[in-house]
C-alpha positions in Angstrom: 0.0 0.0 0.0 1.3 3.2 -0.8 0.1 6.0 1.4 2.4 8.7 0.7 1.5 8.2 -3.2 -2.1 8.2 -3.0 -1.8 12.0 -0.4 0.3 13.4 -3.3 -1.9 12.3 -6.1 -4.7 13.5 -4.1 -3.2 16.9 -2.7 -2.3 17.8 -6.3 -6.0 16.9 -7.5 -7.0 19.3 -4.6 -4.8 21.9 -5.3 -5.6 22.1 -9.5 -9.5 22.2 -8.1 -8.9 24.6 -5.6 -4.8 26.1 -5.4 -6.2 28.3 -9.2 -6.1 32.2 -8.6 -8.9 33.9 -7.1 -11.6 35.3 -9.1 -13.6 37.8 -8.4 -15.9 35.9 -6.7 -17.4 35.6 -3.4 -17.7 31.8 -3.7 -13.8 30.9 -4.5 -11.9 28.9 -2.0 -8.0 28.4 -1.9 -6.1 25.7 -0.3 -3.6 27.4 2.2 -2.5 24.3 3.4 -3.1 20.4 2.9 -2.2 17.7 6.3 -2.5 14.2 6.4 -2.0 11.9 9.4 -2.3 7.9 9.2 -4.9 6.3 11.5 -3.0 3.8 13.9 -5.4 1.0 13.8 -4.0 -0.4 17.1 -3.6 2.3 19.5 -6.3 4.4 17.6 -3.6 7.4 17.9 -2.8 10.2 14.9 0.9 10.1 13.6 2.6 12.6 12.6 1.7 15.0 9.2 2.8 12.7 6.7 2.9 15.2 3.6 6.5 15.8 2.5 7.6 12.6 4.5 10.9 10.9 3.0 9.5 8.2 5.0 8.8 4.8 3.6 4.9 3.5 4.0 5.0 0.1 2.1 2.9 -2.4 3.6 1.5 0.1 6.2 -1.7 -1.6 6.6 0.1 -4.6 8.4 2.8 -2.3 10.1 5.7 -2.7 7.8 7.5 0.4 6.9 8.2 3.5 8.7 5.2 4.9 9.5 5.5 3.3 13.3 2.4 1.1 13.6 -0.4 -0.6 11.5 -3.1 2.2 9.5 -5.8 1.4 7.5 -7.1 5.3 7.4 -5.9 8.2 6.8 -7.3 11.7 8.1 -6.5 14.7 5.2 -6.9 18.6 6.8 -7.2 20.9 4.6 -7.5 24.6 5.3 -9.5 26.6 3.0 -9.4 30.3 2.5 -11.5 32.2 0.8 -10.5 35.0 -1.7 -12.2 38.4 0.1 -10.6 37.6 4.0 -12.5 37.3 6.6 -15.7 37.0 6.8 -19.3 35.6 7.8 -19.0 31.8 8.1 -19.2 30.4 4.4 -19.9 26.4 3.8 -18.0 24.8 0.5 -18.5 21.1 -0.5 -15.4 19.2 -1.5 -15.9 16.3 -4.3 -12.8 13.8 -4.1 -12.8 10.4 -6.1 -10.4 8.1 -5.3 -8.9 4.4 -7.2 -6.7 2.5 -5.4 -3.7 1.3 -7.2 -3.5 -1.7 -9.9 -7.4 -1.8 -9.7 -9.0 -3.0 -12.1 
């Protein structure tokens, strides 16, 4: 399982939706910043942010690698921004798909 390769893949889907210029517009979001922590499975603790780790996460799912325990989930944070400061609270809706690698 490859962890680190599915957050990057996903950040950088985020970040072409979202990381664009602002408009004009009241309704446009920004990505300031993009987290992602693996679920320890056994101890049901957070590690640590995992994006820009040179750490390997092979087998994760069974505890092998470096990510320091077994994690089948992985929490992604992202803070959003919009483009006029702030303001009154504002809601977006995020649309992420998702295919695991060497699916078929």
């Amino acid at each position: 399982m490859r962890i680190a390769t599915a957050i990057a893949t996903a950040a950088a889907a985020i970040l072409a939706i979202f990381g664009s210029p602002a408009s004009s517009r009241a309704d446009t979001f920004l990505v300031k910043d993009i987290r992602a922590y693996l679920f320890f499975s056994n101890s049901g603790l957070l590690s640590e942010n995992i994006v820009g780790s040179t750490k390997t996460f092979d087998n994760t799912v069974i505890g092998e690698g470096e990510a320091g325990g077994a994690a089948t989930n992985v929490l992604i944070d992202l803070v959003l921004a919009n483009g006029d400061g702030p303001g009154p609270k504002q809601t977006a809706t995020l649309q992420v798909a998702y295919t695991a690698f060497g699916a078929t």
